[in-house]
N, C-alpha and C positions, 0 to 999 in steps of 0.2 A: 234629421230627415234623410240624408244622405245615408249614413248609417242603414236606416230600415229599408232602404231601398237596396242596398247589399244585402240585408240579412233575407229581403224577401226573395230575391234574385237568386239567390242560394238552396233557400227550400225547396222554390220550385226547378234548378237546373240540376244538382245533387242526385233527386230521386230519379230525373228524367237520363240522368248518365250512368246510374249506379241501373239500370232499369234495361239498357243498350247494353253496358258490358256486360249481365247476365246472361240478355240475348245472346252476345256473339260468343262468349264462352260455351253457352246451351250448343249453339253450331257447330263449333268447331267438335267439342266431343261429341253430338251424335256421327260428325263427318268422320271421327278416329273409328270411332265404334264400325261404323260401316265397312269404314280400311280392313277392318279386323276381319270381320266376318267375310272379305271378301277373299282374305289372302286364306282364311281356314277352308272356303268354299274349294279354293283353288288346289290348295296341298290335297282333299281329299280326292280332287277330280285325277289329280295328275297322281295318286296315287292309285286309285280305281284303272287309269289307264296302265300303268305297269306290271298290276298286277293280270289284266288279261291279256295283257302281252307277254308275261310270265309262263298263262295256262294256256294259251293259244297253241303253240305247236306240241304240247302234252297230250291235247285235245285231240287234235289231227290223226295223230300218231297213233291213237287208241283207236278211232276209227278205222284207220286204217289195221291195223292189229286185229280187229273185229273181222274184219273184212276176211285178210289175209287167213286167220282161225276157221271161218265158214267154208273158203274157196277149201285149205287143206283137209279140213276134217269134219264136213259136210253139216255141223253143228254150231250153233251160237244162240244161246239163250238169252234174251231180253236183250239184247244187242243194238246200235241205235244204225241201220244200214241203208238207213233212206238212199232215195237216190240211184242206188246199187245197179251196177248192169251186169246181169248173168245169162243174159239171153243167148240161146244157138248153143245152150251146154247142159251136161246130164250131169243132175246133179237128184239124182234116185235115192227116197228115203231120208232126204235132208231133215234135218229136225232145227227150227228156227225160234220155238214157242216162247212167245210174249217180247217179240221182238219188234220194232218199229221199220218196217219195211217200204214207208212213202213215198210214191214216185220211183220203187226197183221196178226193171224190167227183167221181165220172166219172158218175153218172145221165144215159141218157137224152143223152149226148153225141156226136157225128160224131168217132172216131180212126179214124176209114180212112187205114190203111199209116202210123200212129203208130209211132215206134219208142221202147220200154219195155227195151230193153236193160241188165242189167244192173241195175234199179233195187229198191227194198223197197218193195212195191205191200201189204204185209201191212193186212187188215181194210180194204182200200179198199170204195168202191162202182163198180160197173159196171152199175148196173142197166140194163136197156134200151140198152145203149152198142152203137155199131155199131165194131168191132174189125176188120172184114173187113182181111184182109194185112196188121193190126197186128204189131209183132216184139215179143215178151215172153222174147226167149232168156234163159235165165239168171236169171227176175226170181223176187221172192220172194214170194208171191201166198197166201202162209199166210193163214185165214177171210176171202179175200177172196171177194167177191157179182158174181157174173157171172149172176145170176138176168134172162132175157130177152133177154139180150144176145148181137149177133149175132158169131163171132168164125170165120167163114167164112175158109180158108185163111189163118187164121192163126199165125204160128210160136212155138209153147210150150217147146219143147224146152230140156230143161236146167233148166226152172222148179220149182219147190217148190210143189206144189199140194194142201200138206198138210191139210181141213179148208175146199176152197175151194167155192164154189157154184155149180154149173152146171145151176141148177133149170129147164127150158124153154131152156138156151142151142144156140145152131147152131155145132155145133164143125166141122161139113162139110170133110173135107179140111184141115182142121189135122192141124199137127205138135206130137205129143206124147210127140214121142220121149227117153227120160232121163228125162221127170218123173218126181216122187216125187207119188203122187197116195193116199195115205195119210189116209183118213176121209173124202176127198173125194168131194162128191154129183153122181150125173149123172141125179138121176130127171124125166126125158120130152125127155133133150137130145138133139139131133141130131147121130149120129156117123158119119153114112156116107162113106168113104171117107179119113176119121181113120187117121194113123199114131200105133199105138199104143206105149204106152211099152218093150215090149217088140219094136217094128217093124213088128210087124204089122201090115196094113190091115183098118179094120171094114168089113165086106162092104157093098157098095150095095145092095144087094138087101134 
């Protein structure tokens, strides 16, 4: 009796421990597992960070190199210049085309026959800027300030002038044919002889 009382004791304590160390075994290596994946997590992070601290001042340095290229020789194509402050300078004839220009300030600058072709002029400054036969075909001119600024036969067409400001500007004989001019302000601008977005010319009269 004594016997079976062991051997039953044993059936049922056996499976029930053989049953726990599988658990904690299962534990411990999902916990390794985790270890693992944490420390790979980490090597790539800490690797991701040296490497833009690598290209960090390469990056800079180009920009600035962009910069310094346009200021000397009045050209830079597809250029990334945001930002840029050129204002209060002549800089006649520039050629910048498909360049990224967001938030430049053009204040109060000489771009007579500039060409803006193709570029993201979004939130610039134009204040007081002379544009005369400047080309902005195509450009993206979303809240940009062309308040006072002279833009006398100059070619808009194709441009995005959603929100842009033409507070007091001389649009005279520009072309504004195709723009999207959606919010945008023209109160006291001059538009005589303006092709309008729909082709039309505004009367000189």
């Amino acid at each position: 009796m004594y016997r079976r009382c062991i051997q039953l004791t044993s059936l049922f304590l056996i499976p029930n421990l053989s049953h726990n160390t599988s658990l904690l075994i299962s534990f411990f290596s999902i916990n390794s597992k985790n270890a693992v994946m944490a420390k790979i997590k980490l090597k790539i992070l800490i690797i991701n960070l040296l490497v833009s601290l690598a290209f960090a001042k390469p990056v800079v340095a180009y920009i600035k190199w962009q910069a310094q290229t346009l200021k000397r020789s009045r050209e830079c194509f597809y250029c990334d210049l945001s930002k840029i402050n050129l204002s209060n300078s002549n800089y006649k004839k520039m050629n910048v085309t498909g360049s990224v220009l967001q938030n430049a300030d053009f204040s109060n600058t000489n771009l007579e026959k500039a060409n803006f072709t193709n570029t993201d002029l979004t939130e610039a400054e134009f204040d007081s800027a002379n544009l005369q036969e400047a080309n902005l075909q195509r450009s993206i001119l979303k809240r940009t300030n062309f308040w006072g600024a002279n833009l006398q036969k100059a070619n808009l067409r194709g441009a995005d002038l959603t929100e842009t400001i033409f507070w007091n500007a001389d649009l005279r004989d520009a072309d504004l044919r195709d723009t999207n001019i959606n919010n945008a302000s023209f109160i006291d601008a001059q538009l005589k002889g303006a092709i309008l977005p729909d082709g039309t010319v505004y009367p000189y009269k």
